[in-house]
PDB file of N, CA, C and O in Angstrom:
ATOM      1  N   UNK A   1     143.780  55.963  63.742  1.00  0.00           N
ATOM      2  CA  UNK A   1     144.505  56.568  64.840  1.00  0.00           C
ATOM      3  C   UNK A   1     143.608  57.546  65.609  1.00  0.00           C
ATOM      4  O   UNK A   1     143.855  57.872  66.770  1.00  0.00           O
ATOM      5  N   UNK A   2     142.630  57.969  64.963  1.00  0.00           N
ATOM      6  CA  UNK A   2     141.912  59.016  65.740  1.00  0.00           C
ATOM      7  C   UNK A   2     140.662  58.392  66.493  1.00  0.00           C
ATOM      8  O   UNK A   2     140.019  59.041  67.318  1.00  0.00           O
ATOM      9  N   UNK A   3     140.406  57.252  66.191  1.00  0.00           N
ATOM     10  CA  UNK A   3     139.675  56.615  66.938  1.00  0.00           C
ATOM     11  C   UNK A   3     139.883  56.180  68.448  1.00  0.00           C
ATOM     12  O   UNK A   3     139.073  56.279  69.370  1.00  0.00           O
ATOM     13  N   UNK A   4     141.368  55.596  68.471  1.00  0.00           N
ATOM     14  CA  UNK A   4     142.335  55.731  69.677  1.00  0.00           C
ATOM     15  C   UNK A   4     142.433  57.049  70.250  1.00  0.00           C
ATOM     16  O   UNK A   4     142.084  57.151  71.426  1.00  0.00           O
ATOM     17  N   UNK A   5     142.773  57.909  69.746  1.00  0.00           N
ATOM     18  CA  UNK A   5     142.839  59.162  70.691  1.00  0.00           C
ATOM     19  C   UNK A   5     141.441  59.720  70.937  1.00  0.00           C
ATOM     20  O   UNK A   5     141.455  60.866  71.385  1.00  0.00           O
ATOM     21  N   UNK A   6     140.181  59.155  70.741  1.00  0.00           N
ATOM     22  CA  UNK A   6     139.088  59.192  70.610  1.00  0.00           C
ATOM     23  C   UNK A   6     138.744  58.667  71.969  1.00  0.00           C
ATOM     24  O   UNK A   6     138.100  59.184  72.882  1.00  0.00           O
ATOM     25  N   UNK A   7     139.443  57.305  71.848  1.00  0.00           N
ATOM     26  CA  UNK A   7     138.736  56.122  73.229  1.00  0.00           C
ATOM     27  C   UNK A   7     139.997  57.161  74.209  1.00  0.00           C
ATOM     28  O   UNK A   7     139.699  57.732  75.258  1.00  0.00           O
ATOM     29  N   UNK A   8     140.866  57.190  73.807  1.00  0.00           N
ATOM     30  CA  UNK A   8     142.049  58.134  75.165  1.00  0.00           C
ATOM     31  C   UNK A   8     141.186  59.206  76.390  1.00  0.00           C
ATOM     32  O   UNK A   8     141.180  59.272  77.620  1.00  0.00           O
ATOM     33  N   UNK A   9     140.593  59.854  75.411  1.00  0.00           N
ATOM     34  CA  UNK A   9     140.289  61.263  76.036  1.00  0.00           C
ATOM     35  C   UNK A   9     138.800  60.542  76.758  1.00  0.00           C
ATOM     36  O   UNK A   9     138.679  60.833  77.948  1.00  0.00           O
ATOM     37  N   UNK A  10     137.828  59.772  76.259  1.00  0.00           N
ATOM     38  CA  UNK A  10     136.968  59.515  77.110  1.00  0.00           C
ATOM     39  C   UNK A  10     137.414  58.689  78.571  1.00  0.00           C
ATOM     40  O   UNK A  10     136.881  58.955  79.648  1.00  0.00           O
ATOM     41  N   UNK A  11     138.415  57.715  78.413  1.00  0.00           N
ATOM     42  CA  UNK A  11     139.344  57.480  79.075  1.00  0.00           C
ATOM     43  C   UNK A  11     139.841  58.291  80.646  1.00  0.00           C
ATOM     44  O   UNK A  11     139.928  58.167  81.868  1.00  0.00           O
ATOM     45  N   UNK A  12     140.017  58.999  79.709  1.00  0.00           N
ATOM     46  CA  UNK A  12     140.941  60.124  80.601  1.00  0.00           C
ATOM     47  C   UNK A  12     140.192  61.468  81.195  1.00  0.00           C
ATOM     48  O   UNK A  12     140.576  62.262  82.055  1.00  0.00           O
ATOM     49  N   UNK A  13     138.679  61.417  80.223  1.00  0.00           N
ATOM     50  CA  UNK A  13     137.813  62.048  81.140  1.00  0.00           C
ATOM     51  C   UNK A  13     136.943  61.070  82.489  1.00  0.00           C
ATOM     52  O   UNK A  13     136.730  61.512  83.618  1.00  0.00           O
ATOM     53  N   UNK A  14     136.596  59.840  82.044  1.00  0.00           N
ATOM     54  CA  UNK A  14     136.278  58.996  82.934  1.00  0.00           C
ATOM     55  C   UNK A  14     137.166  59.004  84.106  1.00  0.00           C
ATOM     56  O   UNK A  14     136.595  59.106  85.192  1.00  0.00           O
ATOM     57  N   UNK A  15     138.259  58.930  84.107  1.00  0.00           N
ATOM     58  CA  UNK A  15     139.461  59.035  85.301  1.00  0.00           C
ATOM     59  C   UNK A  15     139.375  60.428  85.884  1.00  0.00           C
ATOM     60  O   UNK A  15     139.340  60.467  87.114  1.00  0.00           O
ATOM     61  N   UNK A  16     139.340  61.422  85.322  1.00  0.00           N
ATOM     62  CA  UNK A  16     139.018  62.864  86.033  1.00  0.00           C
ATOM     63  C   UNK A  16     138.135  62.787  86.801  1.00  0.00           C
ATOM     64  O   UNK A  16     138.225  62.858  88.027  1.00  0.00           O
ATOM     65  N   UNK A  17     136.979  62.600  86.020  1.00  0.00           N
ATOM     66  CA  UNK A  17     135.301  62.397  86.847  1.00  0.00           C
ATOM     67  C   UNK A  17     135.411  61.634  87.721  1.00  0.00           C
ATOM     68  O   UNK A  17     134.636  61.947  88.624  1.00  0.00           O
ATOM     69  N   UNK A  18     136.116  60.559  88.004  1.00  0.00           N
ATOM     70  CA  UNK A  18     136.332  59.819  89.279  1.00  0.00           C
ATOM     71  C   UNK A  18     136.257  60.134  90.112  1.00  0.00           C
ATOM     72  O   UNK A  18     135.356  60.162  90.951  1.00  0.00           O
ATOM     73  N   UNK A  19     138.053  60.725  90.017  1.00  0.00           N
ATOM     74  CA  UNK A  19     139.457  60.586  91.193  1.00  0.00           C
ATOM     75  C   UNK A  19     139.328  62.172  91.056  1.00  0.00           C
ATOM     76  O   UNK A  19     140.325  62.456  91.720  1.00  0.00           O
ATOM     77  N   UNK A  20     138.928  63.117  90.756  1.00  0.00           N
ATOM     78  CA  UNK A  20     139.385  64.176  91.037  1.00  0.00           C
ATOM     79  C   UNK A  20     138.053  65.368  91.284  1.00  0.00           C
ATOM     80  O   UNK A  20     138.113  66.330  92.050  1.00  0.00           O
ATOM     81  N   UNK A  21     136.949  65.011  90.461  1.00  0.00           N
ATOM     82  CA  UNK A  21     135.866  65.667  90.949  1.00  0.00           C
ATOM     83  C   UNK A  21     135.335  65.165  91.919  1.00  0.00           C
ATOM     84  O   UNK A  21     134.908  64.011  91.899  1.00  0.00           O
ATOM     85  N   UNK A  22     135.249  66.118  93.181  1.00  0.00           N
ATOM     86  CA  UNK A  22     134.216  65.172  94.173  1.00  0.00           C
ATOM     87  C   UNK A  22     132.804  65.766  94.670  1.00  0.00           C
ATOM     88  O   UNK A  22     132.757  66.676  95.499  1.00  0.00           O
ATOM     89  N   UNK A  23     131.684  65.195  94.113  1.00  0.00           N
ATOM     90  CA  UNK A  23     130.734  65.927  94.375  1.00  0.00           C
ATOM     91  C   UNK A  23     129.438  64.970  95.467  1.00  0.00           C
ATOM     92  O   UNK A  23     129.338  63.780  95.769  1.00  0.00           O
ATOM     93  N   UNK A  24     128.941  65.717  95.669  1.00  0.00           N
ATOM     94  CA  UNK A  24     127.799  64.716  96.834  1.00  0.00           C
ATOM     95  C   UNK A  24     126.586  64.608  96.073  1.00  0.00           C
ATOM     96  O   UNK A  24     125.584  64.501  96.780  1.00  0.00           O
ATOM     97  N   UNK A  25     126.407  64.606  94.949  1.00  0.00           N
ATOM     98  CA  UNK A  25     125.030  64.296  94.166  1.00  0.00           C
ATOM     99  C   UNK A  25     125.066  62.981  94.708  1.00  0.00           C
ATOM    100  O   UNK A  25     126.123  62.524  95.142  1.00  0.00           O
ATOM    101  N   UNK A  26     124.054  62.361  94.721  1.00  0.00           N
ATOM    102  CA  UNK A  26     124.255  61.053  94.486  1.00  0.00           C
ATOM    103  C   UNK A  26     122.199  60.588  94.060  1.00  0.00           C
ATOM    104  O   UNK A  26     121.163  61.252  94.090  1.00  0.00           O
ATOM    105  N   UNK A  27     122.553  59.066  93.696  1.00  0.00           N
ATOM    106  CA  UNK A  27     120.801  58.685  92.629  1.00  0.00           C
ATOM    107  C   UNK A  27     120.747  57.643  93.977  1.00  0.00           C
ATOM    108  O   UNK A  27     121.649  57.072  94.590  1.00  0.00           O
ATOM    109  N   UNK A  28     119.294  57.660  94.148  1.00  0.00           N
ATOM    110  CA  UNK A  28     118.876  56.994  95.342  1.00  0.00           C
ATOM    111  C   UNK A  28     118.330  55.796  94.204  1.00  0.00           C
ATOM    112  O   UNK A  28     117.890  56.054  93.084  1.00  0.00           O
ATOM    113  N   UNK A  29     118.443  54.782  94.650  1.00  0.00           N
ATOM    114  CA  UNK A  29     118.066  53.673  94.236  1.00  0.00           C
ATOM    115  C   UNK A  29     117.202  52.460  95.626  1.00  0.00           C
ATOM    116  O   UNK A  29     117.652  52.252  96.753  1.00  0.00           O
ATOM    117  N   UNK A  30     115.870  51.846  95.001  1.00  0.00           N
ATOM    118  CA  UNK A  30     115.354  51.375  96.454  1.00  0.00           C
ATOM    119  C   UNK A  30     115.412  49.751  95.626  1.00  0.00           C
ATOM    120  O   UNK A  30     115.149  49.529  94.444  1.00  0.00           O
ATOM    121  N   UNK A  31     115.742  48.992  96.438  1.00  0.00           N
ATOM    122  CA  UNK A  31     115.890  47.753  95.774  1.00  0.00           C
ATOM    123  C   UNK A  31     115.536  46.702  96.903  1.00  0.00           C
ATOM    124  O   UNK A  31     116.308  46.613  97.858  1.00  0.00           O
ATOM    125  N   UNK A  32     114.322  45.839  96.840  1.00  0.00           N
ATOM    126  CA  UNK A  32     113.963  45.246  97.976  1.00  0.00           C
ATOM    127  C   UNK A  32     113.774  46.282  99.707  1.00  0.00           C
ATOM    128  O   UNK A  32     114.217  46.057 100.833  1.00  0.00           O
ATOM    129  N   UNK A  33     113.110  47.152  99.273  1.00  0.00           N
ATOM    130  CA  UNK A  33     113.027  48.181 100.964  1.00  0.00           C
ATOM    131  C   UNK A  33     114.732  48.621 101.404  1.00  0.00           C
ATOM    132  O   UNK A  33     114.987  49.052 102.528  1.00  0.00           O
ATOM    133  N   UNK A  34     115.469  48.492 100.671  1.00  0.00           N
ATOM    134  CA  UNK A  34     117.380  48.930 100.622  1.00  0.00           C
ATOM    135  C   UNK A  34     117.208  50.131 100.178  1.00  0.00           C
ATOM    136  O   UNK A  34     116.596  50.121  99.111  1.00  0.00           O
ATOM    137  N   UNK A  35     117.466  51.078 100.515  1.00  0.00           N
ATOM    138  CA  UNK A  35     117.746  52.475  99.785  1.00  0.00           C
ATOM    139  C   UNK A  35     119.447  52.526  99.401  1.00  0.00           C
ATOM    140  O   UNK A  35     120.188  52.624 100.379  1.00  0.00           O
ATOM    141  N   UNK A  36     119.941  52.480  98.364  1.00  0.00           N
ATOM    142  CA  UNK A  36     121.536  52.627  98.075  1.00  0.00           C
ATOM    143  C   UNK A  36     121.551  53.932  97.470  1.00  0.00           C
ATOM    144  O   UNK A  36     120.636  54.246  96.708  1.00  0.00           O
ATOM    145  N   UNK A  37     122.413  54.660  97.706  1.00  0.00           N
ATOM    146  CA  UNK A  37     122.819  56.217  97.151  1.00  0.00           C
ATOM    147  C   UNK A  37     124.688  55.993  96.814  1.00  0.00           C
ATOM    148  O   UNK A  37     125.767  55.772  97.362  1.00  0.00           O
ATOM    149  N   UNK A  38     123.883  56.308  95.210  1.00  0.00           N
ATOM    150  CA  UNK A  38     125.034  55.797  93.814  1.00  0.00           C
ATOM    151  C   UNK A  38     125.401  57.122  93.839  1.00  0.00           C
ATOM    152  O   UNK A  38     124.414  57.840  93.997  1.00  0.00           O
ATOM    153  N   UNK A  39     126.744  57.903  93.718  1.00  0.00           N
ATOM    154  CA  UNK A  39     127.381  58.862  93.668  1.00  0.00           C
ATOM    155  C   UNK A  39     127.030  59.267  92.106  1.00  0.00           C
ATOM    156  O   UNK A  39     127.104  58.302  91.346  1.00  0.00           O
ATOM    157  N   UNK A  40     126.728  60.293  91.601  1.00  0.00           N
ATOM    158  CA  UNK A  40     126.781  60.916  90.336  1.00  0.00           C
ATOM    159  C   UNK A  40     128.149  60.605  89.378  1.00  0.00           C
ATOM    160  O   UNK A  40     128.148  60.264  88.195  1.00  0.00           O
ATOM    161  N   UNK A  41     129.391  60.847  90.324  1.00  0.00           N
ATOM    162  CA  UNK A  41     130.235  60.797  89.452  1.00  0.00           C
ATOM    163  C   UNK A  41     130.957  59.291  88.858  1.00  0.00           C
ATOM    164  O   UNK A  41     131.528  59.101  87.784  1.00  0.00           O
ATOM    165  N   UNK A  42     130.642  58.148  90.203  1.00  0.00           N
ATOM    166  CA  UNK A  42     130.589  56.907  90.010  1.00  0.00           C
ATOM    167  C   UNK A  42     129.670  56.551  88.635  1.00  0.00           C
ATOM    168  O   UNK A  42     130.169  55.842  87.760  1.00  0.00           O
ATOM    169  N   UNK A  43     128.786  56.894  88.545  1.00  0.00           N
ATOM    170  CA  UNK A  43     128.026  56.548  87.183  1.00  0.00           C
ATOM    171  C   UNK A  43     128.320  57.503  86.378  1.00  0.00           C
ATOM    172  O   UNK A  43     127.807  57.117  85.327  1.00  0.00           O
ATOM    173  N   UNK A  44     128.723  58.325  86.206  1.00  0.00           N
ATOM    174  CA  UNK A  44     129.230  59.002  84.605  1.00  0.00           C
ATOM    175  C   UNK A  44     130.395  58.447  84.636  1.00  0.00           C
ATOM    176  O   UNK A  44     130.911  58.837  83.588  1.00  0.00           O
ATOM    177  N   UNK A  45     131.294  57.650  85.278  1.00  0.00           N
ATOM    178  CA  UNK A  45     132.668  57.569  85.205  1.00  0.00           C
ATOM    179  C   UNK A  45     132.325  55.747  84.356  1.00  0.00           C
ATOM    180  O   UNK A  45     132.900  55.267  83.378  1.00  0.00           O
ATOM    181  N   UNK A  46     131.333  55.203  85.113  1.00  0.00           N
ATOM    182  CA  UNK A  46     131.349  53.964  84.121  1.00  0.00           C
ATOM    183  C   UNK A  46     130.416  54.102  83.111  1.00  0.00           C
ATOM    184  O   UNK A  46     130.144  53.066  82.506  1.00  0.00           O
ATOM    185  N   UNK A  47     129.798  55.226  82.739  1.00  0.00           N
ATOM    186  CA  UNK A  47     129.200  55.634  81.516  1.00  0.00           C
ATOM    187  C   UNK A  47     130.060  55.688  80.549  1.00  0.00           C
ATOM    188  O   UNK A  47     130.027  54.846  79.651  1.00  0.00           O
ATOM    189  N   UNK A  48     131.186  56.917  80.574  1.00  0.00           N
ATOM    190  CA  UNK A  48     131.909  56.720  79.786  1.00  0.00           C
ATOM    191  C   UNK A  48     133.015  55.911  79.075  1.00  0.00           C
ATOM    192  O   UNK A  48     133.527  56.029  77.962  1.00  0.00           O
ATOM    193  N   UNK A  49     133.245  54.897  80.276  1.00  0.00           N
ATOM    194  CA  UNK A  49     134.451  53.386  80.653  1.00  0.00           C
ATOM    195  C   UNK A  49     133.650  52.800  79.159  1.00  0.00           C
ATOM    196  O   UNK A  49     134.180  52.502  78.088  1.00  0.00           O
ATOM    197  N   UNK A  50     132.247  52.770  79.535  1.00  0.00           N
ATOM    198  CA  UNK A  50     131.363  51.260  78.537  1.00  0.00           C
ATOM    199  C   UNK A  50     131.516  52.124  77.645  1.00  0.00           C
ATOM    200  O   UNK A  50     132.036  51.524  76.704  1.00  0.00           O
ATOM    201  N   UNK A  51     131.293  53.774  77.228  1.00  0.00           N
ATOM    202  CA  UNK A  51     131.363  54.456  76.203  1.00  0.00           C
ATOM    203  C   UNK A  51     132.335  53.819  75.297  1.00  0.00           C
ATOM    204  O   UNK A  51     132.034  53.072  74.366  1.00  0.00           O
ATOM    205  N   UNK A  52     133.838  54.264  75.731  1.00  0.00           N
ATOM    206  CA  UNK A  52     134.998  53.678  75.381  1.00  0.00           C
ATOM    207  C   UNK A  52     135.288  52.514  75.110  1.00  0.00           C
ATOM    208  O   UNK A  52     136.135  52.327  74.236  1.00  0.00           O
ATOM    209  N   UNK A  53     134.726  51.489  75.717  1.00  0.00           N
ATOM    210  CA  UNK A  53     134.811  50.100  75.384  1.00  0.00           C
ATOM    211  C   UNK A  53     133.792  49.496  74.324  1.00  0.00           C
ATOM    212  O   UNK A  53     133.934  48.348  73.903  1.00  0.00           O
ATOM    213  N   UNK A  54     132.608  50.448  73.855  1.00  0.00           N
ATOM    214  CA  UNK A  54     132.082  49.747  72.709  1.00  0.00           C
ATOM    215  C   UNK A  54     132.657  50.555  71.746  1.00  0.00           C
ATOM    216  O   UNK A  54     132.957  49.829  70.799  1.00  0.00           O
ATOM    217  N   UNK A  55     133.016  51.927  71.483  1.00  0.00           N
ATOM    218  CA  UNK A  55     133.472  52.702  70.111  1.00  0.00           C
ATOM    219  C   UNK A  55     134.639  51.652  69.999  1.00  0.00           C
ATOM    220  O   UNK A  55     134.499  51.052  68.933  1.00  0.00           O
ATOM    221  N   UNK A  56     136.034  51.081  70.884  1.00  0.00           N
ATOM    222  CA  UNK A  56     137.163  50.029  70.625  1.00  0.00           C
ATOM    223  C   UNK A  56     136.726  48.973  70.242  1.00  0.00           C
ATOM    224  O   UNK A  56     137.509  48.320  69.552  1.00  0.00           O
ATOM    225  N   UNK A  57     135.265  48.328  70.522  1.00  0.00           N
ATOM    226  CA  UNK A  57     135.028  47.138  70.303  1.00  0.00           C
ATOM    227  C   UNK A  57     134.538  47.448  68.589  1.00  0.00           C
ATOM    228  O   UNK A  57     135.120  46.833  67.695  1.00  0.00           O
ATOM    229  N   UNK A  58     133.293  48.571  68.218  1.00  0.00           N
ATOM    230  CA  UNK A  58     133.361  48.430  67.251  1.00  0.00           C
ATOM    231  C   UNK A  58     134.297  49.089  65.998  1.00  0.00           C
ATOM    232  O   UNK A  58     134.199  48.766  64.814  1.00  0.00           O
ATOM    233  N   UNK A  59     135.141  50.002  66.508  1.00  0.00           N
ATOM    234  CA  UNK A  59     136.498  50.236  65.926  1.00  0.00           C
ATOM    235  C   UNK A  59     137.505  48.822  65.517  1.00  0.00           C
ATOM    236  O   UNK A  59     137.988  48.714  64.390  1.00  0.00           O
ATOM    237  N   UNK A  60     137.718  47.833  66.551  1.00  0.00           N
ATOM    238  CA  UNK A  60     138.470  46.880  66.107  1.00  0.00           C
ATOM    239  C   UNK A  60     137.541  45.573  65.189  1.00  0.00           C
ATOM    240  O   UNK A  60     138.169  44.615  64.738  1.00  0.00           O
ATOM    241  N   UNK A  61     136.025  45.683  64.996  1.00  0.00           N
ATOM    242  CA  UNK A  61     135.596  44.356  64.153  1.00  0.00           C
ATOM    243  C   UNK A  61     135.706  45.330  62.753  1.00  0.00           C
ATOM    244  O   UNK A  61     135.936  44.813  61.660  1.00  0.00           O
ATOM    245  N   UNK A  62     135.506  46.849  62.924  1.00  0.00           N
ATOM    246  CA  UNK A  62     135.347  46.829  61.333  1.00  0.00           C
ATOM    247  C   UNK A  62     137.109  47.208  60.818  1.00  0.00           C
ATOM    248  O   UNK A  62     137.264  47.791  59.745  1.00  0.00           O
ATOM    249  N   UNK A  63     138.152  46.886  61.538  1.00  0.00           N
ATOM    250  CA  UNK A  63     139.008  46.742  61.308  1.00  0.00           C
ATOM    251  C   UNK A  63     139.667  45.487  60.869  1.00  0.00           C
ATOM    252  O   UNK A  63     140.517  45.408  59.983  1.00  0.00           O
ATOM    253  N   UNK A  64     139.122  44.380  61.678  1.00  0.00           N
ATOM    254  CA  UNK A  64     139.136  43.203  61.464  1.00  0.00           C
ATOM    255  C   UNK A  64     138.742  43.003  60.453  1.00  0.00           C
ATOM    256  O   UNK A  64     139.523  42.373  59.740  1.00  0.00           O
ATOM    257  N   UNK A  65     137.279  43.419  59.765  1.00  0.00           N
ATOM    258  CA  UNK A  65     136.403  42.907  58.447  1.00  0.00           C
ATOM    259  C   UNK A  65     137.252  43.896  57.225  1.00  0.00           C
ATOM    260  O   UNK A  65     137.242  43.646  56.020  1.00  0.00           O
ATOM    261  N   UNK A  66     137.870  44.904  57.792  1.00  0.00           N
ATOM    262  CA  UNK A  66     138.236  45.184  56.469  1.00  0.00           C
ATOM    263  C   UNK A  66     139.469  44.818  55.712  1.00  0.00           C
ATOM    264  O   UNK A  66     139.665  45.139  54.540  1.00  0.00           O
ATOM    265  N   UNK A  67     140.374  44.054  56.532  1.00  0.00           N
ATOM    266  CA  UNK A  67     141.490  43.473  56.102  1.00  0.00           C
ATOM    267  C   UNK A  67     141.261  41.756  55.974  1.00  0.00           C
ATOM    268  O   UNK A  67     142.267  41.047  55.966  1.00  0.00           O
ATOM    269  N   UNK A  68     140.202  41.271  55.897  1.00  0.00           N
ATOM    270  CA  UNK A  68     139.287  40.172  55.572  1.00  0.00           C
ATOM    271  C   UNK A  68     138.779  40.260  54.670  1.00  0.00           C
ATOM    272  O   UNK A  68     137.990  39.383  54.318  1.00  0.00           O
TER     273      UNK A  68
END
């Protein structure tokens, strides 16, 4: 259960960092002579999304293996 309220709060900090902080950092990226400028909070927000989605992924195999 605490693993879930584990993935919640990164969750739910990822959604803060979104939708509610708004800041103008942003990472210049040059890709083929393209300059793209990635917002700071856009990438910590899917930092922590994939965070959350591998601790659930490996939360649910060793859940799986242990009732196996």
């Amino acid at each position: 259960m605490r693993h879930l309220i584990g993935i919640g709060v990164l969750v739910a900090m990822a959604l803060l960092l979104r939708f509610w902080l708004g800041t103008r950092l942003a990472l210049d990226i040059q890709i083929h002579d393209v300059y793209w400028a990635v917002p700071l909070n856009i990438i910590g927000f899917w930092f922590l999304i994939g965070s959350a989605c591998f601790w659930f992924l490996i939360v649910a195999w060793t859940s799986i293996c242990r009732h196996f």
